[in-house]
NUDO-220480 format. One record per residue (C-alpha): x, y, z. Coordinates in Angstrom, 3 decimals, m for minus. Example, Ala and Ser with C-alpha at 12.3 -4.5 7.8 and 13.67 -1.06 7.14 Angstrom:
// NUDO-220480
((12.300,m4.500,7.800))
((13.670,m1.060,7.140))
END
This chain:
// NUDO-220480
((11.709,28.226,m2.527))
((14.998,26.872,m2.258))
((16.625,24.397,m5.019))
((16.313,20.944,m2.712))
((12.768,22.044,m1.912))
((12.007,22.012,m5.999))
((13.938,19.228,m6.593))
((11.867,16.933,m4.120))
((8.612,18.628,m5.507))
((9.988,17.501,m8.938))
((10.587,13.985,m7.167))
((7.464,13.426,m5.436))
((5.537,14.525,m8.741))
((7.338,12.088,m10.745))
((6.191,9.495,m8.314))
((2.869,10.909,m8.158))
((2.298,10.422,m11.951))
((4.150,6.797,m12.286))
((1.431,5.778,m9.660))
((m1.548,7.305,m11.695))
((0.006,5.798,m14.780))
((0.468,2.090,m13.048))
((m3.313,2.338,m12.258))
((m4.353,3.949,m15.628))
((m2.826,1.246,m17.623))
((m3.661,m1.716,m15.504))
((0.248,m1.882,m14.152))
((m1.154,m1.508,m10.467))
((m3.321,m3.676,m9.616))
((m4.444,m7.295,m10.682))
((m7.631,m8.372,m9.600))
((m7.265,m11.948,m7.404))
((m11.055,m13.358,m6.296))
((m12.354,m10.193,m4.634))
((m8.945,m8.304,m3.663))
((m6.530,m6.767,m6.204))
((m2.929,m7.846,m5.858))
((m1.705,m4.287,m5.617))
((1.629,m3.136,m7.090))
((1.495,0.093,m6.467))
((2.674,0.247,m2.787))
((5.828,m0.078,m5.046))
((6.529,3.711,m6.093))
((5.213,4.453,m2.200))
((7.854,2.412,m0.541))
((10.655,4.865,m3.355))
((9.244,8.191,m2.151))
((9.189,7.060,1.373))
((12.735,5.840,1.536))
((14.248,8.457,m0.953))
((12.270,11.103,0.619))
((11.049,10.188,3.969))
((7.784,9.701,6.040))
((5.911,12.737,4.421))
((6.534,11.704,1.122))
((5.457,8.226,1.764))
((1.751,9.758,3.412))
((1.256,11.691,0.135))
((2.363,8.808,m2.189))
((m0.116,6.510,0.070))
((m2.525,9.567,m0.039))
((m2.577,9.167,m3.507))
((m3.028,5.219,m3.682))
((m5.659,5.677,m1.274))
((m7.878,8.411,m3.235))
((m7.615,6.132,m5.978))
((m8.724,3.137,m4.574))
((m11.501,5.464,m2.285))
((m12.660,6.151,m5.887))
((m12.874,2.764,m7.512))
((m15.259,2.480,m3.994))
((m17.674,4.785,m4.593))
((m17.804,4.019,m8.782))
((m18.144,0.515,m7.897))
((m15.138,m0.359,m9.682))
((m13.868,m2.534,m6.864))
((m16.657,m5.358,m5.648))
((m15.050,m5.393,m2.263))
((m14.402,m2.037,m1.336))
((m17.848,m0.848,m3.352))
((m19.921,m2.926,m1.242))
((m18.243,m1.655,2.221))
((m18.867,1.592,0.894))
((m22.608,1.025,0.499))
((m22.607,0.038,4.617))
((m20.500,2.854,5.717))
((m18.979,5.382,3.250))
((m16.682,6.900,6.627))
((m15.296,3.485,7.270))
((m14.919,3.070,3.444))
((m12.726,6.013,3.197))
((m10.756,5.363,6.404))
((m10.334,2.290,4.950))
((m8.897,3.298,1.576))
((m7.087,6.275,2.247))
((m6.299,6.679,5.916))
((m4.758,3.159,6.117))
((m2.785,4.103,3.034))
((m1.252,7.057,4.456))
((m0.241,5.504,7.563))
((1.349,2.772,5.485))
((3.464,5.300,3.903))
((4.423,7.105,6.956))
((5.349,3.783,8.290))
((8.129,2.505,5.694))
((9.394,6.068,5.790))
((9.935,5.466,9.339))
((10.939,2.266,9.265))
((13.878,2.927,6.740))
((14.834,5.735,9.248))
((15.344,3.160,12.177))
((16.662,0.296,9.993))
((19.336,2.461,7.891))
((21.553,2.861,11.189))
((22.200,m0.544,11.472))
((22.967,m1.403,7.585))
((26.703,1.058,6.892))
((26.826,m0.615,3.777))
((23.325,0.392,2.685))
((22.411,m3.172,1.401))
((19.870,m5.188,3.521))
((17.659,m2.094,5.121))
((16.123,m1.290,1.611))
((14.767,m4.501,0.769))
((13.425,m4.882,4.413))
((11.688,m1.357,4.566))
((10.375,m1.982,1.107))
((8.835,m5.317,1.594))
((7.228,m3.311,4.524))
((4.813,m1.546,2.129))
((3.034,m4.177,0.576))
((3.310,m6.417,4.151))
((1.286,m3.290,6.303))
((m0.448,m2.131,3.586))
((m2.029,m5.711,3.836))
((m2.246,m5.670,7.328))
((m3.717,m2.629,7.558))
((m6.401,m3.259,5.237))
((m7.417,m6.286,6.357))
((m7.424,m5.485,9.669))
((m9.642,m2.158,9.572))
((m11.823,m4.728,7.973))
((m11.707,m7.013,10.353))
((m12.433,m3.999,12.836))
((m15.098,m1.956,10.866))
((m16.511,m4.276,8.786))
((m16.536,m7.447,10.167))
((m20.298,m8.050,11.117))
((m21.660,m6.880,7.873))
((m22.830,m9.775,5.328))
((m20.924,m9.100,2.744))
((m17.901,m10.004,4.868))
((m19.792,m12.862,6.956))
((m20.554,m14.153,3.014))
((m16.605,m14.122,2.484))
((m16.233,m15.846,5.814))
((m18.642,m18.389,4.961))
((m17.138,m19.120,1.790))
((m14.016,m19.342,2.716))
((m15.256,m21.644,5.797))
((m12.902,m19.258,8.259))
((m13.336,m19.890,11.904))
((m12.372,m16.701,13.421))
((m11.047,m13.206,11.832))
((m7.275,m14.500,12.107))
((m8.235,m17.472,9.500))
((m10.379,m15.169,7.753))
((m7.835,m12.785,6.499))
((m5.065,m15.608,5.708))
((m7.667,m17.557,3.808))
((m8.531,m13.976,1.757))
((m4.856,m13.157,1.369))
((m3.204,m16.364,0.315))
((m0.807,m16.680,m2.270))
((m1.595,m13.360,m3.278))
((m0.577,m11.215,m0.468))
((3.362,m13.562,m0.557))
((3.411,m12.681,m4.201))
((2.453,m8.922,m3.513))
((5.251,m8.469,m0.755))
((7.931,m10.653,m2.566))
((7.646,m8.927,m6.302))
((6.721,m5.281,m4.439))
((9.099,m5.641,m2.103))
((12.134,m6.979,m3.926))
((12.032,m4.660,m7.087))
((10.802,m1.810,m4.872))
((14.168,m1.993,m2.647))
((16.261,m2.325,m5.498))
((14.579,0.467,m7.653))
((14.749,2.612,m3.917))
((18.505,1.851,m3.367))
((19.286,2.690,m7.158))
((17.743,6.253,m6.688))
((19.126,6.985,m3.561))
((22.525,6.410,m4.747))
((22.044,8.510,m7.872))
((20.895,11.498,m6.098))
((23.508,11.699,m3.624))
END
């Protein structure tokens, strides 16, 4: 194995363990009506633009199995009572969606750090991209696979949401603009700070 290899092992475990940490100690996620305002997209959008796209699936890999597991314990109202109508769509849900949000900032910071010499600007962008598709994602499988079941149509009523489109900015709210402002923000400048110390 060569030295580089080891030392993005080393990297990617680091991550790996701040993540379980964050969600150990109550750092990752704060519960908002029935979502969680997530911070940990935040050490996914640092191993996907220190490290690339395959760094960012296992980082969202990891986010993913967690959350697949607060599903089936119940720990999480939402995602526990998808998982009672379709434990497949459940895990899609929580972990595939998470990996391809990953993937995604790892490419985007690819295409974005050509146009930004300085290395300023294309940071913050790609990491406000995790918590924005990580959202988007989400919500829309939800929109896609769970849609027609009651407990959704019970959120819809609630929140008196006319179609899906309303439906998932009504659920989101303030939350989701705090969630990609804070993530976002500190997870660009944390990203920028690493990169440049391991040059």
């Amino acid at each position: 194995m060569k030295k580089n290899d080891i030392r993005t092992l080393t990297r990617l475990a680091l991550l790996v363990a701040i993540e379980l940490v964050m969600k150990a100690v109550g750092l990752g996620s704060v519960p908002v009506g029935p979502l969680y305002m997530s911070f940990l997209t935040l050490p996914i959008a640092v191993g996907a633009i220190t490290m690339g796209p395959a760094a960012g699936a296992v980082l969202g890999g990891v986010f993913g199995a967690v959350s697949f597991y607060d599903a089936v314990t119940g720990a999480s109202a939402m995602t526990g009572a998808l998982f009672q109508v379709s434990p497949v769509n459940t895990f899609i849900l929580c972990v595939g969606m998470r990996v391809l949000m990953g993937v995604c900032v790892g490419l985007i910071f690819n295409a974005v750090k050509n146009f930004d010499k300085p290395g300023t600007w294309s940071y913050i962008v790609s990491a406000m991209c995790a918590p924005a598709l990580n959202t988007l994602f989400f919500m829309g499988y939800i929109v896609l696979a769970f849609y027609g079941c009651d407990y959704v149509q019970n959120l819809v009523s609630v929140k008196g949401a006319a179609n899906p489109l309303m439906f998932v900015v009504l659920l989101v709210g303030v939350q989701g603009v705090a969630e990609f402002l804070v993530s976002g923000i500190l997870g660009g400048i944390v990203a920028r700070a690493v990169h440049k110390f391991l040059k």
